[in-house]
N, C-alpha and C positions, 0 to 999 in steps of 0.2 A: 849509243850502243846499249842494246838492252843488257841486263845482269840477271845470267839465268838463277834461281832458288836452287839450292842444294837440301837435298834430303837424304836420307840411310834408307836402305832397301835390307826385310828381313823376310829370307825364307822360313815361313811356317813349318811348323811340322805337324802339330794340332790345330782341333779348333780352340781350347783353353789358351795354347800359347799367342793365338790369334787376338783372341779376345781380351787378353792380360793387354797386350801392348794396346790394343783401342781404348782401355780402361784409363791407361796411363795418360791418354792425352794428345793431341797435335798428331794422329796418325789416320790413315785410309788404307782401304783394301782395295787389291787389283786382285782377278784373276783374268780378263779377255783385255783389261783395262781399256777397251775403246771410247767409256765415256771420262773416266779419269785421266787419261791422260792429254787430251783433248783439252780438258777442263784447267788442269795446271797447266802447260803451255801458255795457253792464254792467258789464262790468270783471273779466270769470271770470277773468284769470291776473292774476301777480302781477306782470308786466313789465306794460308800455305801448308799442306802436312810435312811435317818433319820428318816422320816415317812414314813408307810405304810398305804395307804390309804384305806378300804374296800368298794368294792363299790357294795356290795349283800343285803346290807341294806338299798340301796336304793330301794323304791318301783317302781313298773309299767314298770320294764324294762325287761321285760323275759314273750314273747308274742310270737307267730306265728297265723299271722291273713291276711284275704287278702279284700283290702280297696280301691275304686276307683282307681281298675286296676291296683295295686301294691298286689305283697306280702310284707309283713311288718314283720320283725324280729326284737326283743327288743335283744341291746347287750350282756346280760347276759344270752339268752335263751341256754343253754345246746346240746352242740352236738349230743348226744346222743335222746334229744328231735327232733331235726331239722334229723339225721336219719332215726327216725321211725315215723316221721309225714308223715298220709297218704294224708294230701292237696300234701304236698312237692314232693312226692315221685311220686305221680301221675303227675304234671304239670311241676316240678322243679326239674329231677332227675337228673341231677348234682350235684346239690348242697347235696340231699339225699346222693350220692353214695359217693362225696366225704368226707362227714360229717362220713358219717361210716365206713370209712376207716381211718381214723385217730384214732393212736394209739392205745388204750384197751379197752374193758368197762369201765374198769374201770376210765381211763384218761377221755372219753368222757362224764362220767354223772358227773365229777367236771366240765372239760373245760369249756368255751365258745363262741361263733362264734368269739364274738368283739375280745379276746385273743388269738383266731386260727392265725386273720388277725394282728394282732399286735407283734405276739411272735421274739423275735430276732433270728440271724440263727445259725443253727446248725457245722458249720467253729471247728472244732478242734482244730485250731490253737484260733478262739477266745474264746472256752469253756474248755478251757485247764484251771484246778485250780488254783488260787492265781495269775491268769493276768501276766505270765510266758513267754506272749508274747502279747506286747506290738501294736497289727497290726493295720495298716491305717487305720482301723472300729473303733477303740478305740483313734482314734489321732496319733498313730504313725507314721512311716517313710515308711513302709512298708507292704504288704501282704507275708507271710509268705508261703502259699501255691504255687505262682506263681514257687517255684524251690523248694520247698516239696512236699508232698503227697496229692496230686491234683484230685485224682480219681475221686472226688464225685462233683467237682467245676466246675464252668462256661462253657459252649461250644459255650458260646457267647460273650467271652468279660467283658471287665469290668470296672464301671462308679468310677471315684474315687482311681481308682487301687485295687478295691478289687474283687476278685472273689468269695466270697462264694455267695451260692442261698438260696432263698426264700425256705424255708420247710413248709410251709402252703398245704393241702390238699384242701378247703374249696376256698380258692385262686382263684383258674385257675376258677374255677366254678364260682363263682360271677364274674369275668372279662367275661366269654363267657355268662353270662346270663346278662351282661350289666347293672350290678346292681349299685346302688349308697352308701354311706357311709355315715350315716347321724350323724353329731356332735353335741355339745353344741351351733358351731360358725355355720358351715357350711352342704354344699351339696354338696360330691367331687363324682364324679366319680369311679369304684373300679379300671378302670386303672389308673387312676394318684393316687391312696392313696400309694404306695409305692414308695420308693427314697430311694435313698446312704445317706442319713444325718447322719453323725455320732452322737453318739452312736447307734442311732436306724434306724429301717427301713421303717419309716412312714413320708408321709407328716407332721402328726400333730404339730400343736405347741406346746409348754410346758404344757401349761395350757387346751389341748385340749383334748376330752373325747369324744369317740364313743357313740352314744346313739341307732341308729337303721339302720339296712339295710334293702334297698329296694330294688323291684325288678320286672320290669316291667313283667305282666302276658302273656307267649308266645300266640301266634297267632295259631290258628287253625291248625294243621299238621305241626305243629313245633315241633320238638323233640330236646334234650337234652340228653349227657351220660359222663361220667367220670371214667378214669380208672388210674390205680395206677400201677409201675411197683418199687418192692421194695426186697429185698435179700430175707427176711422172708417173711411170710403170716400177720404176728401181728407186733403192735409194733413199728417194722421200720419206720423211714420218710423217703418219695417218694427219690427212685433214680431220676425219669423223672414220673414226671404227666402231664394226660393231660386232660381237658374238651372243648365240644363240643356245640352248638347252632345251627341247623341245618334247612331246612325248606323253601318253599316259596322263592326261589330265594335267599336266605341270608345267610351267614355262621359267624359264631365265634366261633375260634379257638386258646384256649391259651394254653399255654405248662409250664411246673413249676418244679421248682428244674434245671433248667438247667441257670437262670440269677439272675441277683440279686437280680430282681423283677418279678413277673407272665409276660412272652411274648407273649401278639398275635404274631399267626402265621400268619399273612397277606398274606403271600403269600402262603401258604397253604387252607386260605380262600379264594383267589383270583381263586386256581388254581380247588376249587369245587364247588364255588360259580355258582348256575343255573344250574349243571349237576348232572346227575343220580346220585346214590349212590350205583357203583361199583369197584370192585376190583382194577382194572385197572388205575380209579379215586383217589383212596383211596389210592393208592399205587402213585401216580402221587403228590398230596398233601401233601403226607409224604415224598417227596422225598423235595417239593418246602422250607416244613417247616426246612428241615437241611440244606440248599443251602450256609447259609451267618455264620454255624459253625465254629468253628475252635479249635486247642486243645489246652491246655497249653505245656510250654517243659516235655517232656519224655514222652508224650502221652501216661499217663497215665489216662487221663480222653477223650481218642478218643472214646471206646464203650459207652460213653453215647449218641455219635450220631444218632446210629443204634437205641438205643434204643427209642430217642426220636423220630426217622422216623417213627418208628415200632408203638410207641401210639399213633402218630398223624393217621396212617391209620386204625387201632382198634379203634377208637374213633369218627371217622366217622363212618364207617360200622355201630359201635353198634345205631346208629341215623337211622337207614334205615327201 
């Protein structure tokens, strides 16, 4: 007979009081909780929070608004809201297409953005029941996938020795739309907000609490697109996503599920930066953005290269 864990459950009222009690120690925040609570059920780490923190009872943070040439997203705003927002969808459809591509209706009108970008990864080997496997993400000695079943893992390497990837949708999209991450402390960047830090996949510190994402308003004939390549139609987390920034001489180009953290394809942007937006191109950039891949043994995770080639030219095009 299993013995469920007992924890205390505290409504927030702030973000300060939020962030005193994660200061304190042995606690996690929910507001959609669909990866937390998922996570304890099972029991994938080897801690247990003592308190759960709620942070949906904090007021004024579940907002889409656009303010001195920002869009402004409050952290708790709902996927499913940021989907079918017609500002969004019209100037920011990245982040649109990738918001509604994430999981279900139904996951998407609990989620939300802050816990899209903060979720830990999808690795087998670390969401395996009752922490059965002890891997480098969790403190151990090892990554488990490196000579197991690899399929779905890194074709880029790995910071830490681990290779499982970023399963964020919403991701890649905020990195090619240059977005920032706005906290209780700070103002990071969305490409530095993710890192190897064990146990989790975020710059943040202990004590630290997404409040808003920003997002500079594109430029006139600047487009944006996001596409998803996944087993199913529903459901699934992205085998290889990619979103685009395109426009005006400029590119940004990130790829996702394929490293540990969302990767500009720099050289993919380099390779369309200031040229038409043709076949030829598109096909030349997706070749640049798989150039520096590589597989793990038994190359069983080699066809996610093609496929990552494959969205980084689809993903341009759809800009054109």
């Amino acid at each position: 007979m299993k013995t469920w864990k007992k924890f205390a459950h505290v409504d927030a009222k702030t973000v300060d009081e939020a962030s005193s009690i994660l200061k304190a120690g042995k606690a996690a925040l929910i507001a959609g909780g669909t990866d937390l609570l998922g996570g304890m059920r099972f029991e994938i780490l080897p801690t247990h929070p003592e308190t759960v923190v709620n942070l949906k009872t904090i007021p004024g943070l579940d907002y889409i608004k656009e303010e001195g040439g920002l869009l402004k997203i409050g952290a708790l705003t709902r996927l499913e809201d940021i989907a079918h927002s017609s500002l969004i969808r019209s100037r920011y459809a990245a982040l649109a297409e990738g918001a509604h591509r994430t999981a279900t209706p139904h996951i998407r009108e609990m989620g939300t953005i802050a816990g899209n970008i903060c979720q830990l990864n999808r690795c087998w080997y670390f969401r395996i029941p009752d922490n059965r496997f002890n891997c480098v993400r969790k403190g151990g000695g090892q990554c488990y996938a490196i000579m197991g079943d690899n399929r779905y893992h890194s074709i880029f390497g790995a910071m830490n020795s681990c290779f499982a990837v970023n399963p964020s949708d919403t991701a890649p999209a905020l990195v090619a739309l240059d977005a920032k991450i706005r906290t209780n402390r700070r103002l990071i960047p969305a490409e530095n907000f993710w890192n190897m830090a064990i146990p989790g996949s975020t710059v943040l510190e202990a004590d630290e609490i997404v409040t808003e994402i920003e997002i500079p308003t594109p430029a006139a004939g600047v487009k944006s697109s996001f596409l998803k390549f996944t087993i199913r139609k529903s459901i699934d987390f992205p085998i290889v996503n990619c979103a685009a920034l395109i426009g005006q001489g400029s590119a940004r180009i990130c790829l996702n599920a394929v490293y540990n953290t969302p990767r500009r394809a720099v050289e993919a942007e380099g390779a369309i930066k200031g040229k038409a937006i043709t076949d030829d191109n598109a096909e030349a950039a997706g070749t640049a953005a798989v150039e520096a891949a590589r597989v793990l043994p038994g190359d069983r995770n080699k066809w996610k290269i093609q496929i990552a080639k494959t969205m980084v030219k689809r993903t341009i095009l759809a800009c054109s």
